[in-house]
C-alpha positions in Angstrom: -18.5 -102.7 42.9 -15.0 -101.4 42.8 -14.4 -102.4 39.5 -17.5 -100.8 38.6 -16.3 -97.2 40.2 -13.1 -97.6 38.7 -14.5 -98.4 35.2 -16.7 -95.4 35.3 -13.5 -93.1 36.6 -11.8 -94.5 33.3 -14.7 -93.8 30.9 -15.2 -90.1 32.7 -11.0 -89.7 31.6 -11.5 -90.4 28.0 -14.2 -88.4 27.5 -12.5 -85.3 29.0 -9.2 -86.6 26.7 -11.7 -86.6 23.7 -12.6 -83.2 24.2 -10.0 -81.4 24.5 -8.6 -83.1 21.5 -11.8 -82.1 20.0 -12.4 -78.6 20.5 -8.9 -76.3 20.9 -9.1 -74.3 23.7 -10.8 -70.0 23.5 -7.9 -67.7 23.7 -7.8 -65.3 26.5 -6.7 -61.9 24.5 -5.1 -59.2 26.1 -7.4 -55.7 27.1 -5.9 -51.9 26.3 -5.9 -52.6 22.3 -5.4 -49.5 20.4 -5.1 -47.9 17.0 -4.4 -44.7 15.0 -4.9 -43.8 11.8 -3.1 -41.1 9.5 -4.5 -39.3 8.2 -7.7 -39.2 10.1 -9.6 -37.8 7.0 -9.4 -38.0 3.5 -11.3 -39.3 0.1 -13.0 -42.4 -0.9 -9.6 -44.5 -2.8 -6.7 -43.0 -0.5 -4.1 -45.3 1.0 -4.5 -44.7 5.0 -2.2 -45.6 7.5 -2.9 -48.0 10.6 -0.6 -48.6 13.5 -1.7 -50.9 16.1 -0.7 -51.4 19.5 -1.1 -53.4 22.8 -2.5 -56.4 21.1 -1.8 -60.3 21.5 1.8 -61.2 20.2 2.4 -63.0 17.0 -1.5 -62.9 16.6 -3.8 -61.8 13.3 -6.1 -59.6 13.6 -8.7 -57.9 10.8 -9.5 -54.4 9.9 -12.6 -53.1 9.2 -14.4 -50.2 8.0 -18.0 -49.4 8.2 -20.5 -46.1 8.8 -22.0 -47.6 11.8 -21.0 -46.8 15.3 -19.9 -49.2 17.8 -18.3 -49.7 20.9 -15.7 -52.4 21.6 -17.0 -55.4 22.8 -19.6 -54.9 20.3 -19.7 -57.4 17.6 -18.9 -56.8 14.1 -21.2 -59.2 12.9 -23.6 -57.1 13.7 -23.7 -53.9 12.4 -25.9 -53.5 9.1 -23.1 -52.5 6.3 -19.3 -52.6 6.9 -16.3 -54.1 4.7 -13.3 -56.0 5.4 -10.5 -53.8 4.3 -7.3 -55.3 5.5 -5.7 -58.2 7.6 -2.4 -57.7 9.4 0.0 -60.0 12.1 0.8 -58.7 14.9 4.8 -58.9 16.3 6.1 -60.0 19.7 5.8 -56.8 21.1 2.0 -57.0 20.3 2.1 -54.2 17.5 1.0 -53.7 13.6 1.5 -51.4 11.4 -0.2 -51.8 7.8 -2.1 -49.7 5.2 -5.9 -49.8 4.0 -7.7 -48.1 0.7 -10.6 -46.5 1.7 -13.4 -48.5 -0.1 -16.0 -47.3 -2.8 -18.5 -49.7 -1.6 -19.6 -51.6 2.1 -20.1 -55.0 1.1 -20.7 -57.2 4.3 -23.5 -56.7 6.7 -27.0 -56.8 5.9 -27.3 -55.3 3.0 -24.5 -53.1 0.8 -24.3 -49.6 0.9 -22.2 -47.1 -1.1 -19.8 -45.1 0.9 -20.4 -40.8 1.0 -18.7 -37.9 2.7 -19.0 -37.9 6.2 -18.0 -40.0 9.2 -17.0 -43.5 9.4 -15.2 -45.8 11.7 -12.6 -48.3 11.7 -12.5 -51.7 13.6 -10.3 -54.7 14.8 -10.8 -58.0 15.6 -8.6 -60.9 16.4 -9.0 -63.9 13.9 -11.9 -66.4 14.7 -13.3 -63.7 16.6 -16.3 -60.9 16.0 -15.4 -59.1 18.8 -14.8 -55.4 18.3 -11.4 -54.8 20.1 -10.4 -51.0 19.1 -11.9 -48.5 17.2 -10.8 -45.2 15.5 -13.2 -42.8 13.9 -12.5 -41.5 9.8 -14.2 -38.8 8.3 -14.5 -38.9 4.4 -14.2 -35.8 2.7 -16.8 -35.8 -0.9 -18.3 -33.0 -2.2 -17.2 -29.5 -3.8 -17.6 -26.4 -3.5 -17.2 -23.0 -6.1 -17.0 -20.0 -5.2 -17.9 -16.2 -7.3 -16.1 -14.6 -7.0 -12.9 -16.1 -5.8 -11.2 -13.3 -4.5 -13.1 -9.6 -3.3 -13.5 -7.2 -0.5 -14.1 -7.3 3.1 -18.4 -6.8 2.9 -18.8 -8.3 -0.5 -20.7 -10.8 -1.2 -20.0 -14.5 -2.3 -21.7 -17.5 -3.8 -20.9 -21.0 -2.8 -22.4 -23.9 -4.8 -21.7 -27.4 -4.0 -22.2 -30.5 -5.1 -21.7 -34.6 -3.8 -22.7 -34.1 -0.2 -24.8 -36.4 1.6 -28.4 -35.2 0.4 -31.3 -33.6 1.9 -28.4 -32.5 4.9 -28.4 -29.0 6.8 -25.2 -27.2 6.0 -23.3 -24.7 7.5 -20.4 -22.0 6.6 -17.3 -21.2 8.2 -14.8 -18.5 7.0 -11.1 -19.3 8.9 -13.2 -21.9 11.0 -15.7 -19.1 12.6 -19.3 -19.8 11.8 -20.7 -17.1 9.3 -24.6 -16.6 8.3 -26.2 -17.5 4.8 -27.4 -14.8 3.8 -29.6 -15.5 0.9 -30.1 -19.1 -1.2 -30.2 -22.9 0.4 -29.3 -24.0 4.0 -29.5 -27.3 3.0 -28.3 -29.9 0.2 -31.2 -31.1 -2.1 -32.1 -34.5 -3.6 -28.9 -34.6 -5.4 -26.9 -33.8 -2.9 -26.4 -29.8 -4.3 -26.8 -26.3 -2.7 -26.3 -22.4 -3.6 -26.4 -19.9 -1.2 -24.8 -16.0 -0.4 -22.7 -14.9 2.5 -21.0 -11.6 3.3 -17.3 -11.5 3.3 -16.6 -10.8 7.2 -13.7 -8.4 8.6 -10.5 -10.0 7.7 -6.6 -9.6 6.9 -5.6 -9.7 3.4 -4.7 -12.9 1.8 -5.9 -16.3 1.5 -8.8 -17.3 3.9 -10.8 -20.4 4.0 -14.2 -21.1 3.6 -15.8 -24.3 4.4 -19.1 -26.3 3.8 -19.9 -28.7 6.9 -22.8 -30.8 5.8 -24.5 -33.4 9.3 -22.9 -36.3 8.1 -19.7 -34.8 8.6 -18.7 -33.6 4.6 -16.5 -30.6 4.8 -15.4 -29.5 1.8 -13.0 -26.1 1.2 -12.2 -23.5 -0.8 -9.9 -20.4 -1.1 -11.1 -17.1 -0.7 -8.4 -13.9 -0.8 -9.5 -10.7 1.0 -8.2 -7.7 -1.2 -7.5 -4.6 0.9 -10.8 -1.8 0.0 -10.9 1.9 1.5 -14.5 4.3 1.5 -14.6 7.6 2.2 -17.6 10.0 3.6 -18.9 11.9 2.3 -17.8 10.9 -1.3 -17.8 14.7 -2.2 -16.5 17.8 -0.9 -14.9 20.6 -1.2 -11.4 22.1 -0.2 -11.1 22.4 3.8 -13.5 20.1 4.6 -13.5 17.2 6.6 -13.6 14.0 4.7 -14.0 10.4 7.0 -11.6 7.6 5.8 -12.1 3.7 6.4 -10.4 0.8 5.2 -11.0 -3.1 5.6 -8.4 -5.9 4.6 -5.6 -5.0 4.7 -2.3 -6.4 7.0 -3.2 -6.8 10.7 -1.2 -4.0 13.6 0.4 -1.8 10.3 0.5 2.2 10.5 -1.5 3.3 7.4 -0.1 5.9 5.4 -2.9 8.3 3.5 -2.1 10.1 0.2 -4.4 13.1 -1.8 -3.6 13.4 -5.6 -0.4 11.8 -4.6 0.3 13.6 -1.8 0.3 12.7 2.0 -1.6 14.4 3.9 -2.0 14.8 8.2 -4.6 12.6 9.3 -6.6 12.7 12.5 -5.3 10.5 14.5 -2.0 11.3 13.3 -0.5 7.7 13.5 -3.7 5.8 11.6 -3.4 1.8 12.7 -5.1 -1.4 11.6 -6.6 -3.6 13.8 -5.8 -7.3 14.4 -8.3 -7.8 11.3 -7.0 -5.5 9.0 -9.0 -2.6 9.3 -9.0 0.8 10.4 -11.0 4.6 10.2 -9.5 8.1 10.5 -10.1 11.6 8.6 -8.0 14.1 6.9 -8.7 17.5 5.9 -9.4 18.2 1.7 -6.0 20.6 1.2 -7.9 23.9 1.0 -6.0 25.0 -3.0 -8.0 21.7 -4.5 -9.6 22.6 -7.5 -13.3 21.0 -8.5 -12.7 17.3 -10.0 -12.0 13.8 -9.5 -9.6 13.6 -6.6 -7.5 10.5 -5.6 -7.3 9.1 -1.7 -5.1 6.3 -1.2 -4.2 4.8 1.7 -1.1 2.0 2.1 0.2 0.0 4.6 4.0 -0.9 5.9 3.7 -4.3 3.8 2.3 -2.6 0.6 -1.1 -3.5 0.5 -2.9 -0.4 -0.8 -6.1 0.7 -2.0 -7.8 3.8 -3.3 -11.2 5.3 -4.2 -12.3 8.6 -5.9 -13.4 11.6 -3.9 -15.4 14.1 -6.4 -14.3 17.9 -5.1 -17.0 20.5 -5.6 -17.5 24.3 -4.6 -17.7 24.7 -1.5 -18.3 27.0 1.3 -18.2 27.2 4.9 -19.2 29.8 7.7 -17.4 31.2 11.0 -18.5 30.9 13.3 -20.4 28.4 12.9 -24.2 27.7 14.0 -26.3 26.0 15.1 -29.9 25.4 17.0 -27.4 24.8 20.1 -25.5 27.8 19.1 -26.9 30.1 17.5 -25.9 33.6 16.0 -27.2 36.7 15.9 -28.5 40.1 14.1 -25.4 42.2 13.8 -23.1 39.2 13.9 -19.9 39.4 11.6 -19.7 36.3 9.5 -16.5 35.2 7.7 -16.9 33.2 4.5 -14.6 30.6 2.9 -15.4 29.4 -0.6 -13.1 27.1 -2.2 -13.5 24.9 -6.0 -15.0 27.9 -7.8 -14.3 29.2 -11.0 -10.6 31.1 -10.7 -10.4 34.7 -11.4 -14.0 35.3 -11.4 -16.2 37.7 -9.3 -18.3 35.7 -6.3 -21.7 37.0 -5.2 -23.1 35.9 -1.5 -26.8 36.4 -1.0 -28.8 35.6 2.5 -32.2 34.9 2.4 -34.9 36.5 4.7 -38.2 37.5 3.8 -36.3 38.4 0.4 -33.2 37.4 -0.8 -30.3 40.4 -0.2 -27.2 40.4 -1.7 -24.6 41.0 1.1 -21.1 40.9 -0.5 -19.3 40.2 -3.5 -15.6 38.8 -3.4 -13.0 37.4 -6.3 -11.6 34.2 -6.5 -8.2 33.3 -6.8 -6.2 31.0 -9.3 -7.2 28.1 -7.4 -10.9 29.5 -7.4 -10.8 30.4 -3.7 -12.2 33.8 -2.1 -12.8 34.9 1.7 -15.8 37.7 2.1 -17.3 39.2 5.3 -20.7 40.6 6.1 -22.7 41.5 8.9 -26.1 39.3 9.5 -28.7 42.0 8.5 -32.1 41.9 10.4 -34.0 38.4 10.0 -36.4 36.2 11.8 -35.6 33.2 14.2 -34.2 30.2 12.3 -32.5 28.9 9.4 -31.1 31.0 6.6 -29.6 30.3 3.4 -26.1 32.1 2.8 -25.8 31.4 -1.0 -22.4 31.8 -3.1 -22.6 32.1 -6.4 -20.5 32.5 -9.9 -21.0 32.0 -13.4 -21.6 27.7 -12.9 -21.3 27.2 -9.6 -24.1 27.8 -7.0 -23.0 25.9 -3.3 -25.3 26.8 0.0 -25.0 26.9 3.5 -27.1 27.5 6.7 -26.7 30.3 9.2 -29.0 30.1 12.6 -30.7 32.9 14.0 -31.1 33.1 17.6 -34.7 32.6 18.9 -34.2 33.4 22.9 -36.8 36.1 23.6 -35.4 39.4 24.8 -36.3 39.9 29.0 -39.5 42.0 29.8 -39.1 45.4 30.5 -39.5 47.1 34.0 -42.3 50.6 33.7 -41.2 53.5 35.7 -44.0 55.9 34.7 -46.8 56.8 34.7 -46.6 54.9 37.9 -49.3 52.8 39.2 -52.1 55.3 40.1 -50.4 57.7 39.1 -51.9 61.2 37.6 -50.6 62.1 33.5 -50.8 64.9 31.4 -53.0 64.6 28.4 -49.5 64.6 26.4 -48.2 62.0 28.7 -44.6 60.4 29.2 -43.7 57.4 29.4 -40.4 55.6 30.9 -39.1 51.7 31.1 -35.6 50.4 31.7 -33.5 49.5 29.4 -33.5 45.4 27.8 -30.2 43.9 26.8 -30.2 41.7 23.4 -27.3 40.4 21.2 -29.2 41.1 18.1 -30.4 44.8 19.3 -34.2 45.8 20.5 -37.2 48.4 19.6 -39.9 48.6 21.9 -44.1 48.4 21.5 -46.3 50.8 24.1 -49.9 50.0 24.0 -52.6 52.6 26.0 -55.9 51.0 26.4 -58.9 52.3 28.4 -59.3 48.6 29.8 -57.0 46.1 32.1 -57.5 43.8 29.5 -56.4 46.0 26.6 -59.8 45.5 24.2 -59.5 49.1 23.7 -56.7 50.1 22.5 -56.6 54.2 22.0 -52.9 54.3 21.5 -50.3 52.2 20.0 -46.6 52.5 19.3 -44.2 50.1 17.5 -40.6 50.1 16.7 -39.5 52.6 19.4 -35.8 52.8 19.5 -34.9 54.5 23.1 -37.0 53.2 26.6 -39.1 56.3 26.7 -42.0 57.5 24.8 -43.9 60.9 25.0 -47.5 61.7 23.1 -47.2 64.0 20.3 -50.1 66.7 20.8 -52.2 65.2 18.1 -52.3 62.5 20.0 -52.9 63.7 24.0 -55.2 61.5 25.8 -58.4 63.1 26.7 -58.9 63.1 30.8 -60.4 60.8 33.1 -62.7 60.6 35.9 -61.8 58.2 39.2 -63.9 55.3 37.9 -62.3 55.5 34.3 -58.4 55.4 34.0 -56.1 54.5 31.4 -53.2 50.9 31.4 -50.2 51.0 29.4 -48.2 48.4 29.0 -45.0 47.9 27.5 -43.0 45.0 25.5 -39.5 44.6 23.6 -38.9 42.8 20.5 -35.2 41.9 19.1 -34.2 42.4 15.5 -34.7 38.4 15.3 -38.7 38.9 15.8 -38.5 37.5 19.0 -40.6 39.0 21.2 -40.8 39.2 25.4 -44.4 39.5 27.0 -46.0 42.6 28.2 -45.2 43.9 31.2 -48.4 43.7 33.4 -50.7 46.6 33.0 -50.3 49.6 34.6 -53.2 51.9 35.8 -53.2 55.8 35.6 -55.2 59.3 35.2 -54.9 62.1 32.8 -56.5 65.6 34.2 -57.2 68.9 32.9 -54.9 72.2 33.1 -56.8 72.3 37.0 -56.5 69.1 38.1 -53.1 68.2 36.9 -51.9 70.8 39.0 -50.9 70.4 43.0 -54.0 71.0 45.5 -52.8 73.4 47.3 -52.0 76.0 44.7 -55.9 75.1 44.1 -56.7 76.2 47.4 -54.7 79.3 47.4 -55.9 80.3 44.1 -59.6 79.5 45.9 -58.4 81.5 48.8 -57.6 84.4 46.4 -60.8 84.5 44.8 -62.6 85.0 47.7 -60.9 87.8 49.5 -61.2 89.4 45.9 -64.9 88.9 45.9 -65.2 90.6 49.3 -63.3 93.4 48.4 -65.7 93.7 45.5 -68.9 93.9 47.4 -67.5 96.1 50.3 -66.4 98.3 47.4 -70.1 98.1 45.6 -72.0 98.2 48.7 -70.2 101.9 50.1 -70.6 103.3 46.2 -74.3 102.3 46.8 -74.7 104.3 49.7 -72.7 107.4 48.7 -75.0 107.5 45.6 -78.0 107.5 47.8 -76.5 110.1 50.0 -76.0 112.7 47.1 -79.5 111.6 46.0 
């Protein structure tokens, strides 16, 4: 029995011998392995840099690339297309550093697969082993891209067509790495891996900027786009003293801009004119008032000699002062100055205004540069616009005065007061109404409160009184049927205040518009002279009958 145990202790010992002779013993590899590649991106056939480190000393280990994800401690073997690129051997310090081509084709996996733009990933592995021990992430770069033009302005537009991205992918456009909109055309590739589409050139510096395609997959290719500096000005044409607007757009970033006119520099408002950190800026200037009508230069330059210019066309032109508007308006009587510059020189100037008719108001040479100054005053003329109009053998240039349309205040009666008894010629008094453009008055007499019947009517009075001409005198009234006047003023503008509210009165006869107690004396009178009378009749009576 003991030889038994021990025979069966001895067989158990060469089995364990066999083995371990027959099957060499799984390496225990070291954790933390890491790699780098450089470049990180780049085309299908470039040489690419690998450095390895914190791996198993003295140990080979395989490189692989593929365009599936995984993780480590995923296993190589099972990702669906990848390709052995390189082997390398580690040192004793557990580092490698070796070189790969980036391959045209992914011939292990499951099936093969043709390698695009986009992202793909590199792996390791130790020999004998399908264990994914590091991993580093590659990004292809395929595909091209054109653009039309190559080089413009700051608000242009630009065409981009590529070609040999990954198809039927959504695309997107960066100018200088900042996301920009498609405008017009495809916002993805086609079947073929193609696109055309439109953006705007955004705000930038001038020089080179770069504009890039990003496709899903991860295809990015560039292209070179240079910014040109541009200027506009507004309007684009005026006349001499005027204020013309000034921008510009791609030009160098923080510079003082310097503006010329025909050559000539000229003040600018602000008076030190700077770019922004994207090149671009706005200011004005004023059009030098001797400029004769034409094609004018404005350029405007910056400290690094970027310039640009643009064409201003110069054209008669005249202006008003003081100025109006339906804010501020002017006024009947109001002395306007006129400024006309870009005429003909040495020729005669005619200003009209225009009201109900058109008036000529003054006449005024030009000078050698074809400038002229005129007065006049604003005749009389309804609320509203009005066309000032300068005129000479070919040039005919406009402008707008504004009349005033505030109503003048209402007048205050003062007689006939209320009640009040009138001759048949009566007069009539009102204070005064202040205008700017001057006031007449209207005096309506009506035989109603509510003015239906209107027996007298006056418009156009020029002083705050009015008497009735004889031809005219009111015939009198009784107690039950007075007379209302009323009263209104109307500026030389047509604008008019309301009535004043009506006023009641009475217009007698030669007795009644007298005081009553001259009546009663007069009454008094008559009847001490009647008494005489009869005493005096009755005594002649009886002396008569006496001599009888």
């Amino acid at each position: 029995m003991r030889g038994s145990k021990i025979f069966r202790i001895l067989v158990s010992g060469i089995i364990l011998v066999l083995l371990v002779v027959a099957f060499p013993a799984i390496p225990i590899h070291a954790t933390g392995e890491n790699i780098t590649i450089d470049p990180d991106e780049g085309e299908i056939g470039d040489n690419i840099e690998i450095l390895g480190y914190d791996f198993d000393a003295n140990y080979r280990v395989y490189i692989y690339f593929s365009s599936y994800k995984a993780d480590v401690g995923d296993n190589i073997d099972g990702l669906d297309a990848y390709e052995e690129v390189e082997r390398a051997f580690t040192t004793v310090d557990g580092t490698f550093n070796t070189n790969f081509v980036v391959p045209y084709t992914l011939t292990d996996g499951y099936h093969t697969e043709d390698v695009h733009g986009g992202y793909y990933y590199v792996y390791i592995t130790y020999r004998n082993s399908v264990r994914i021990e590091a991993t580093a992430k590659f990004s292809i770069i395929k595909g091209e891209i054109e653009l039309d033009p190559e080089k413009g302005l700051v608000g242009s537009e630009v065409t981009i067509s590529g070609e040999e991205l990954r198809q039927g992918q959504i695309i997107t456009i960066e100018y200088d790495y900042d996301v920009v909109d498609i405008v017009s055309g495809d916002k993805a590739t086609d079947s073929e891996g193609k696109f055309n589409c439109t953006i705007i050139v955004p705000e930038s510096i001038t020089g080179n900027h770069t504009i890039t395609v990003t496709d899903e997959s991860g295809n990015k290719p560039e292209a070179e786009f240079i910014v040109k500096p541009k200027i506009t000005v507004s309007p684009t044409s005026s006349s001499g003293g005027n204020t013309v607007e000034v921008s510009g757009a791609g030009f160098a970033k923080k510079e003082y801009i310097t503006v010329t006119f025909d050559g000539n520099r000229v003040s600018t408002n602000p008076i030190a004119i700077k770019t922004n950190h994207k090149g671009s800026f706005t200011g004005s200037f004023l059009v030098p008032s001797n400029t004769t009508s034409g094609i004018s230069e404005v350029r405007a330059r910056d400290r690094s000699a970027n310039k640009a210019n643009v064409d201003l066309t110069i054209s008669a032109g005249i202006s008003l002062s003081p100025t109006t508007s339906q804010t501020l308006p002017g006024y009947v009587g109001i002395e306007l100055t006129i400024y006309g510059s870009g005429f003909i020189n040495n020729t005669l100037v005619t200003i009209t205004y225009s009201n109900s008719e058109v008036i000529t108001v003054a006449k005024a040479p030009t000078d050698v540069y074809g400038n002229f100054l005129a007065t006049f005053t604003v005749p009389p003329s309804v609320a509203g616009n009005h066309l000032v109009t300068a005129t000479d053998v070919t040039n005919t240039v406009i402008s707008i005065f504004t009349m005033e349309a505030q109503a003048p205040p209402i007048p205050v009666p003062r007689l006939p007061k209320v009640a009040g008894m009138s001759n048949a010629e009566a007069y009539f008094d009102w204070e005064d109404v202040e205008d700017a453009s001057g006031v007449t008055y209207a005096l309506q007499v009506a035989t109603d409160a509510d003015f239906a019947i209107i027996v007298l009517e006056k418009k156009g009075l020029t002083h705050s009184e009015h008497t009735i001409a004889k031809e005219e005198r009111l015939e009198p009234t009784k107690k039950k049927t007075p007379y209302y006047w009323r009263v209104k003023a109307v500026d030389s503008a047509s604008n008019e205040s309301d009535w004043t509210h009506p006023v009641l009165f009475y217009v007698g006869s030669s007795w009644t518009s007298v005081s009553s107690w001259p009546i009663y004396i007069w009454i008094g009178l008559g009847v001490v002279l009647l008494t005489i009378l009869g005493f005096w009749l009755r005594r002649r009576l009886t002396q008569h009958r006496d001599i009888g």
